[in-house]
KEKE-127510 format. One record per residue: residue in three letters; chain; x, y, z of N, C-alpha, C, O in turn. Coordinates in steps of 0.02 Angstrom, whole numbers, always signed. Atoms other than C-alpha are relative to their C-alpha. Example, Ala and Ser with C-alpha at 12.3 -4.5 7.8 and 13.67 -1.06 7.14 Angstrom:
2
PT   type   mol     n_xx     n_yy     n_zz    ca_xx    ca_yy    ca_zz     c_xx     c_yy     c_zz     o_xx     o_yy     o_zz
PT    ALA     A      +45      -59       +0     +615     -225     +390      +45      +60       +0      +97      +59      +33
PT    SER     A      -42      -59       -3     +684      -53     +357      -39      +55      +37      -14     +110      +45
***
This chain:
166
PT   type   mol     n_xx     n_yy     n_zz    ca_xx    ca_yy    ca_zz     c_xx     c_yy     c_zz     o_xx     o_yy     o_zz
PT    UNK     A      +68       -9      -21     -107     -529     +201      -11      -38      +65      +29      -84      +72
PT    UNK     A      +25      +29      -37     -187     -589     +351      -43      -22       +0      -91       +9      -24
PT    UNK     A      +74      +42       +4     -316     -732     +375      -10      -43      +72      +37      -54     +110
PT    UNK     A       +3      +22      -77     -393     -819     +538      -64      -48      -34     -112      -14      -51
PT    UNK     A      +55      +70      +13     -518     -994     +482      -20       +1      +62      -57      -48      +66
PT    UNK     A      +46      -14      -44     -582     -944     +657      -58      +46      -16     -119      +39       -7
PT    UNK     A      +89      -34      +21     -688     -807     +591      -26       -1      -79      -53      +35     -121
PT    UNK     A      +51      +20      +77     -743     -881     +442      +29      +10      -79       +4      -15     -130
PT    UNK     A      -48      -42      +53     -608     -789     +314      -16      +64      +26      +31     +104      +20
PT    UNK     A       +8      -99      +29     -677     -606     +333      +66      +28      +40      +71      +90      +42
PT    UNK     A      -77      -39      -17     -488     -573     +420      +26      -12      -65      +65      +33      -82
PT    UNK     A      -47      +21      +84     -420     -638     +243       -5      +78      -43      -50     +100      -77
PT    UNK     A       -5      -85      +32     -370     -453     +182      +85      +12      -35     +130       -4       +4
PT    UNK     A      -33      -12      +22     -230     -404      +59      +38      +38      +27       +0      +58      +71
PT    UNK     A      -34      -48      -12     -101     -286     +110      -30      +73      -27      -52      +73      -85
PT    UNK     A      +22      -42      +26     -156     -115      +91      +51      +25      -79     +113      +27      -80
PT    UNK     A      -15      -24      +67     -134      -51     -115      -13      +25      -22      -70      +12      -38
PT    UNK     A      +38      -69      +26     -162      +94     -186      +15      -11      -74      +69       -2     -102
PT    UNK     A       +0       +0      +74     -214      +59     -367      -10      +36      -34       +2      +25      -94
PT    UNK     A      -14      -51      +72     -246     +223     -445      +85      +14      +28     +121       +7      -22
PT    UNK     A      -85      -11       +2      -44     +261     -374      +29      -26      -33      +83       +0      -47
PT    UNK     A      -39      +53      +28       +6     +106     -469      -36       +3      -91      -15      -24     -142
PT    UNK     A      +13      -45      +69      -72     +175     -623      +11      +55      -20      +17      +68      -80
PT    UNK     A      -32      -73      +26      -25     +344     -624      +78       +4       -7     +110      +46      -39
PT    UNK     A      -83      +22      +12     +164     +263     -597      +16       -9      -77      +52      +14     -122
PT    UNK     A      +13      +33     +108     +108     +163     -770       -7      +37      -46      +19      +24     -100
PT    UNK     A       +0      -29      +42      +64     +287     -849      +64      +53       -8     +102      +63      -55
PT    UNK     A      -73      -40       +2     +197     +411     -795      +51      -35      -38      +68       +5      -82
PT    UNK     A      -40      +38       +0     +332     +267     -843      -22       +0      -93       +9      +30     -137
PT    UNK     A      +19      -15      +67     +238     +244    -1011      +23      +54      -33      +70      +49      -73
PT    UNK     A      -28      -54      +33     +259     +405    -1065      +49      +48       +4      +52      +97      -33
PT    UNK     A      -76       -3      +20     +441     +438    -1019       -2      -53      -44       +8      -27      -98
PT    UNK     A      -45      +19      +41     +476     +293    -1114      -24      +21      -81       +2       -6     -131
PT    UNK     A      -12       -8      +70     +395     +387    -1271      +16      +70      -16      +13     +102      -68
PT    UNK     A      -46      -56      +17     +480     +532    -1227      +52       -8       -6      +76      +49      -11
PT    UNK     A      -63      +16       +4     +630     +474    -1239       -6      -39      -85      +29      -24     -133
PT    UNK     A       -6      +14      +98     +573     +369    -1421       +7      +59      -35      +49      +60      -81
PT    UNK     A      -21      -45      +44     +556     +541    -1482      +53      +37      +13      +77      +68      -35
PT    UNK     A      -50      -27       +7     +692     +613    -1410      +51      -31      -40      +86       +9      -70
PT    UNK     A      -41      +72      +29     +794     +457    -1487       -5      +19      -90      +39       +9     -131
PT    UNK     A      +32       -1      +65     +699     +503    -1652      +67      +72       -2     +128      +71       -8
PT    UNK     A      -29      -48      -13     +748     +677    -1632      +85      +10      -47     +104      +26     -103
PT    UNK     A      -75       +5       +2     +942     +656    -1603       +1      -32      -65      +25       +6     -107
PT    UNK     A      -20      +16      +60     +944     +544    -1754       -2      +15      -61      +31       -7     -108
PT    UNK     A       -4      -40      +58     +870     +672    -1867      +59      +43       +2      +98      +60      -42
PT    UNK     A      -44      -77       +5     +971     +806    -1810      +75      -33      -22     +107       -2      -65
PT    UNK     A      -54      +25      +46    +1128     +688    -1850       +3       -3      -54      +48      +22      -88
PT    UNK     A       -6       +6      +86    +1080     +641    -2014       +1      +64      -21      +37      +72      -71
PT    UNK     A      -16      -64      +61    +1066     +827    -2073      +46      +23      +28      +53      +81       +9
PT    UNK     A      -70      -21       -6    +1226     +856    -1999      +20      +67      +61      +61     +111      +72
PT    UNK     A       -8      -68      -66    +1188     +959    -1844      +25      -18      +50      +28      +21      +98
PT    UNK     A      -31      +41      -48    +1268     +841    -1743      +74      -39      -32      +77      -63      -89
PT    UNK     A      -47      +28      +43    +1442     +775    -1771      -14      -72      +53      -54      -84      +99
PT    UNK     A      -10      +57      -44    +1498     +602    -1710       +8       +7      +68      -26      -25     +109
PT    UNK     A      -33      +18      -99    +1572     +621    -1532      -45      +50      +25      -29      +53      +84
PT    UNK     A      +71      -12      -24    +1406     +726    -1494      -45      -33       +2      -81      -32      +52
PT    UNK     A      +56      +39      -11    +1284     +601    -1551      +14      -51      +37      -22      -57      +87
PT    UNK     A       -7      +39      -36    +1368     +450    -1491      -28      +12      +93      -77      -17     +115
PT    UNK     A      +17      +11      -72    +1364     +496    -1285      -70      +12       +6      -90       -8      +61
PT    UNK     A      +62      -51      +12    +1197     +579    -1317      -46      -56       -9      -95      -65      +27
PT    UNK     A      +59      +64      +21    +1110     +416    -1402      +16      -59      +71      -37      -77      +97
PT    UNK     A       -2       +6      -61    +1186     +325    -1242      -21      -10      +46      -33      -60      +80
PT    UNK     A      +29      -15      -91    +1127     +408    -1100      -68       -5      -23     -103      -32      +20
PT    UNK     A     +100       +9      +20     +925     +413    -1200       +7      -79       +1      -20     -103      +51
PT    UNK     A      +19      +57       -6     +942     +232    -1232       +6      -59      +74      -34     -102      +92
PT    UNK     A       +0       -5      -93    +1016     +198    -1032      -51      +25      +25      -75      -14      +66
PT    UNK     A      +58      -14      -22     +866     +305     -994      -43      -42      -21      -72      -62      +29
PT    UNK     A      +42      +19      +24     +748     +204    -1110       -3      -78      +35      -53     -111      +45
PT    UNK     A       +8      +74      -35     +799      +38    -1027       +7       +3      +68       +0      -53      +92
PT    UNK     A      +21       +1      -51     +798      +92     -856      -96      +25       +6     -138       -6      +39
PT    UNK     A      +83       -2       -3     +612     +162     -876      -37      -57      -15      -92      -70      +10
PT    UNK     A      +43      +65      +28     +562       +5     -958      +17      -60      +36      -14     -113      +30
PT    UNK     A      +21      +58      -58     +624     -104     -814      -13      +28      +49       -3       -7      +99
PT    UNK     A      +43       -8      -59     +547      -12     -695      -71       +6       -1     -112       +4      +45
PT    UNK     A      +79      +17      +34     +391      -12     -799      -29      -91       +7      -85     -115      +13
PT    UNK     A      +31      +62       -1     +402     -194     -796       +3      -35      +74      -37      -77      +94
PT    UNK     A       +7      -12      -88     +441     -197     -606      -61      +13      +12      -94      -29      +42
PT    UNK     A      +69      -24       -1     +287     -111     -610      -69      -53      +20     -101      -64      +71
PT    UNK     A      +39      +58      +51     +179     -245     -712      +11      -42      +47      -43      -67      +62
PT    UNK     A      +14      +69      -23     +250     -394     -588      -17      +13      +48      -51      -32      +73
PT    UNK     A      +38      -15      -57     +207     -292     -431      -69      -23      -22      -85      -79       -2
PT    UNK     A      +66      +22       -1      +19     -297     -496      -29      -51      -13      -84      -66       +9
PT    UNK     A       -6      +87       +4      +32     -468     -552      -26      -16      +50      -83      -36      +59
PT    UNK     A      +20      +39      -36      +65     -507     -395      -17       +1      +66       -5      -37     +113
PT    UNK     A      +48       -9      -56      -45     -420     -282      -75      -17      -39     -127      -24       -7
PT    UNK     A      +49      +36      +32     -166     -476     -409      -22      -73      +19      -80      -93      +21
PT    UNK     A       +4      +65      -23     -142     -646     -355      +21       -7      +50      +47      -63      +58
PT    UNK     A      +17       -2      -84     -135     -614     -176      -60       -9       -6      -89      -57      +19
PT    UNK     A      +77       -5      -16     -306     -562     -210      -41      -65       +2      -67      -94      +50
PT    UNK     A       -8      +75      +17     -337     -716     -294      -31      -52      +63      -88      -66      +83
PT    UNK     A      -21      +24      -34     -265     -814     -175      -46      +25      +57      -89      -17      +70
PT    UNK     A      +28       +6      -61     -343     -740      -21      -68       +1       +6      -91       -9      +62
PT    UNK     A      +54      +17      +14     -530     -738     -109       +3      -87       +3      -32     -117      +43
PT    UNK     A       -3      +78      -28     -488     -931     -115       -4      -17      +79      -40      -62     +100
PT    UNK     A      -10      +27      -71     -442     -932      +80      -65      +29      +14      -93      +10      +65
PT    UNK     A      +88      -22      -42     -617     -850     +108      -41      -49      +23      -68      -60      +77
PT    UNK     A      +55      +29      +31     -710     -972      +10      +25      -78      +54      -15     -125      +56
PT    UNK     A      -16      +65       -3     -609    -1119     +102      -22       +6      +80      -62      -29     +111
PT    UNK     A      +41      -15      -73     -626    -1035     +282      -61      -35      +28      -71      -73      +75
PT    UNK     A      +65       +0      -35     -806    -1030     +279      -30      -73      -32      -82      -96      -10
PT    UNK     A      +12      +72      -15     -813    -1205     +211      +24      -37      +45      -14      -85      +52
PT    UNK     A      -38      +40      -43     -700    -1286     +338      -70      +16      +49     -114      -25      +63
PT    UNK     A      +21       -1      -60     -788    -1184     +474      -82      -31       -6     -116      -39      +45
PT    UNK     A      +89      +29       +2     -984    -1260     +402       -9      -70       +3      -59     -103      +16
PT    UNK     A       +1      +73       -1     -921    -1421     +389      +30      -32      +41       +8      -87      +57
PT    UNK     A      -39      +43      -50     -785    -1469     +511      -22      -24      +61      +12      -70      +82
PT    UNK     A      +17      +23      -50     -878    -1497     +660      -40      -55       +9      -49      -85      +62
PT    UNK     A      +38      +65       +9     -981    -1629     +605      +43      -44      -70       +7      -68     -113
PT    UNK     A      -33      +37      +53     -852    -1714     +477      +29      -55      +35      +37      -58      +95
PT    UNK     A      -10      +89      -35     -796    -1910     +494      +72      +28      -43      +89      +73      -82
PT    UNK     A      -67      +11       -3     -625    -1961     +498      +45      +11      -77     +101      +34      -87
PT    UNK     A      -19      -10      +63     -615    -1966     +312       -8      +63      -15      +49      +85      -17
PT    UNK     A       -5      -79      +16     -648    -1787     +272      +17      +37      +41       -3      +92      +24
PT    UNK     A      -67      -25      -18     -532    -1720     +388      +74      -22      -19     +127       +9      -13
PT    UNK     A      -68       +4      +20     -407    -1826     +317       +9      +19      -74      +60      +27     -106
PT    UNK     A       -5      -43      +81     -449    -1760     +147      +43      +66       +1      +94      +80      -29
PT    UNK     A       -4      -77      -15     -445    -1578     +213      +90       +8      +21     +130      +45       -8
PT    UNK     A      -55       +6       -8     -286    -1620     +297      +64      -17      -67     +121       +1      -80
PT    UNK     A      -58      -13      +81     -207    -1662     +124       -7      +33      -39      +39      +37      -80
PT    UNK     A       +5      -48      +37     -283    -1538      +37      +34      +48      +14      +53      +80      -35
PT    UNK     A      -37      -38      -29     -190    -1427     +152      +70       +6      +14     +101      +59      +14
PT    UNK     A      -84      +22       +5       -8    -1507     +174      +20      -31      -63      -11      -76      -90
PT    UNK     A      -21      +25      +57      +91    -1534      +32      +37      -47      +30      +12     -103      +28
PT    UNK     A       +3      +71      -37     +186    -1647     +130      +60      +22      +68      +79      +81      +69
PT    UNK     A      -16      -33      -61     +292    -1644     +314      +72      -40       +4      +85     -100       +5
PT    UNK     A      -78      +20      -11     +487    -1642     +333      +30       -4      +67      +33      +45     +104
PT    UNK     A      -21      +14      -76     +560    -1716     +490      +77       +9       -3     +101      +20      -59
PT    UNK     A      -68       -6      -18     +737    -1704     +546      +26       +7      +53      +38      +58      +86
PT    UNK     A      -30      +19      -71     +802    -1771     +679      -75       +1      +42     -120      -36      +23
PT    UNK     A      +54      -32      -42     +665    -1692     +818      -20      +65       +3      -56      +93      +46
PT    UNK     A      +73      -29      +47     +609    -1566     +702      -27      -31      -61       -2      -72      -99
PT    UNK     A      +29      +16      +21     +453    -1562     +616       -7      +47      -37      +16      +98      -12
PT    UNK     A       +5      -59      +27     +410    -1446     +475      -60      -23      -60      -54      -60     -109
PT    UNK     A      +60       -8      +43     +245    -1432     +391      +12      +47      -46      +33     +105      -39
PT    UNK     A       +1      -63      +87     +240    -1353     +209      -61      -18      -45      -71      -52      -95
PT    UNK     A      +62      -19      +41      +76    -1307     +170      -16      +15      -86      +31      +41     -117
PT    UNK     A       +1       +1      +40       -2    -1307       +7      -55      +72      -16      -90     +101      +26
PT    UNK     A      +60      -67      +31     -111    -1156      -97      -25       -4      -45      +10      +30      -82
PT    UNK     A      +15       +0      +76     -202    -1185     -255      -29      +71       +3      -55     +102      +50
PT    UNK     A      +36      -42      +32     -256    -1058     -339      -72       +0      -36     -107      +50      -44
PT    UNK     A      +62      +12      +12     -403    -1126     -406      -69       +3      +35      -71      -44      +75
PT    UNK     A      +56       -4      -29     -572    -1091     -341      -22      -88       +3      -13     -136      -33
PT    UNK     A      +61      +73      -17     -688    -1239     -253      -83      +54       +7     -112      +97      +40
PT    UNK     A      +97       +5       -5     -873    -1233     -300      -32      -44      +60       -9      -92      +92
PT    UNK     A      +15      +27      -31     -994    -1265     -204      -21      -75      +34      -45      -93      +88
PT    UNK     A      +12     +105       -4    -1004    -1478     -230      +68      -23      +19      +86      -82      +27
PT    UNK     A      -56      +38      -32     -830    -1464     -170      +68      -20      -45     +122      -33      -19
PT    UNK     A      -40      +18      +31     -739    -1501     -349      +23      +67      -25      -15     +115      -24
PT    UNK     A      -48      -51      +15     -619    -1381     -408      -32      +37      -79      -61       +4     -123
PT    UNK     A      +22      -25      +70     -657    -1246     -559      +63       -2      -71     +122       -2      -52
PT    UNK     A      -66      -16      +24     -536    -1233     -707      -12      +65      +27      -59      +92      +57
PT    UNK     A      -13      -65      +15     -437    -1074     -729      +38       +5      -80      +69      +54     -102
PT    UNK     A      -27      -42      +38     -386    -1107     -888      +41      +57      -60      +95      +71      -86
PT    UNK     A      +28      -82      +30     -434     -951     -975      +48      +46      +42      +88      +88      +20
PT    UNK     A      -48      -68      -51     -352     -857     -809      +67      +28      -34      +97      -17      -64
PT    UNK     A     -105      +11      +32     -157     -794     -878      +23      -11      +65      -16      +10     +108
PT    UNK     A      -39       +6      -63      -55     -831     -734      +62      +51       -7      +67      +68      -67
PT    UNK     A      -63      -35      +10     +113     -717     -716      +29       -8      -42      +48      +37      -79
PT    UNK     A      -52      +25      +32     +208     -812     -797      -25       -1      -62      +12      +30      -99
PT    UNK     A      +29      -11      +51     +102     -827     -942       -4      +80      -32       +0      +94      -92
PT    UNK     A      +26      -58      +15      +64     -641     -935      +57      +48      -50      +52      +86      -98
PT    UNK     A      -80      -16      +20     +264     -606     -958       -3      -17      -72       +3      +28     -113
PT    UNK     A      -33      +17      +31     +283     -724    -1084      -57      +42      -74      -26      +30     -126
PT    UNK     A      +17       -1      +25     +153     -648    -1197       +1      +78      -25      -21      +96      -79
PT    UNK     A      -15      -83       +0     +200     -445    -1171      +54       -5      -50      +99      -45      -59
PT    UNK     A      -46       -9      +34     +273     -357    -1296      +78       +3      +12     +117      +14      -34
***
């Protein structure tokens, strides 16, 4: 995404995403993988009553269950894409909110609340030799308006979201 704390956040914009495309993927993906459960079903009736011998069903159950686990990691490919343009979004609704506080307050702020701002912003700065290398920080957490941070958490985060899918 792109953002500019010159004009206030309103450059702070996601990458363009087309979310009914990324649902009609989901759903497409969904329902191969329960065409393939019943095909799976299927094949295993038609074995048991004997319409299938062995060295037919074997390659046969195979290539559906190779199908069933490539659909279902690209289903979950899917799932961490939206994750984590989800939390781009997130993320760059935070850089809005921080923008257009910097830009209401910085011009009249004392030495101490720029050096706040300044650590709120660097996680911390690696030198070497005669380079310098700043490594910025990002919470994810929203700031209210008194300045103190909100929880999130209620929010799931990715990683949470994973660990709780079937």
């Amino acid at each position: 995404f792109s953002c500019h704390a010159a004009d206030g956040g309103r450059g702070c914009e996601p990458l363009d995403w087309d979310q009914g495309a990324q649902a009609r993927e989901q759903a497409r993906l969904k329902g191969r993988i329960q065409e393939l459960h019943r095909n799976t079903a299927r094949l295993i009736d038609a074995y048991a009553e004997g319409l299938l011998d062995k060295g037919e069903f074997e390659p046969r159950i195979t290539r559906i269950r190779q199908q069933q686990e490539r659909a279902a990691n690209e289903l979950q490919s899917q799932a961490d894409a939206e994750s984590l343009q989800q939390e781009i979004r997130l993320i760059s609704g935070h850089l809005k909110d921080f923008a257009r506080q910097v830009k209401a307050g910085l011009g009249q702020a004392d030495w101490e609340s720029r050096r706040k701002i300044v650590a709120a912003l660097v996680r911390r700065v690696e030198v070497e030799g005669e380079r310098v290398r700043v490594v910025h920080r990002v919470d994810t957490s929203p700031i209210r308006s008194d300045g103190r941070r909100t929880s999130s958490q209620h929010c799931p985060r990715r990683s949470d979201a994973k660990a709780s899918s079937p």
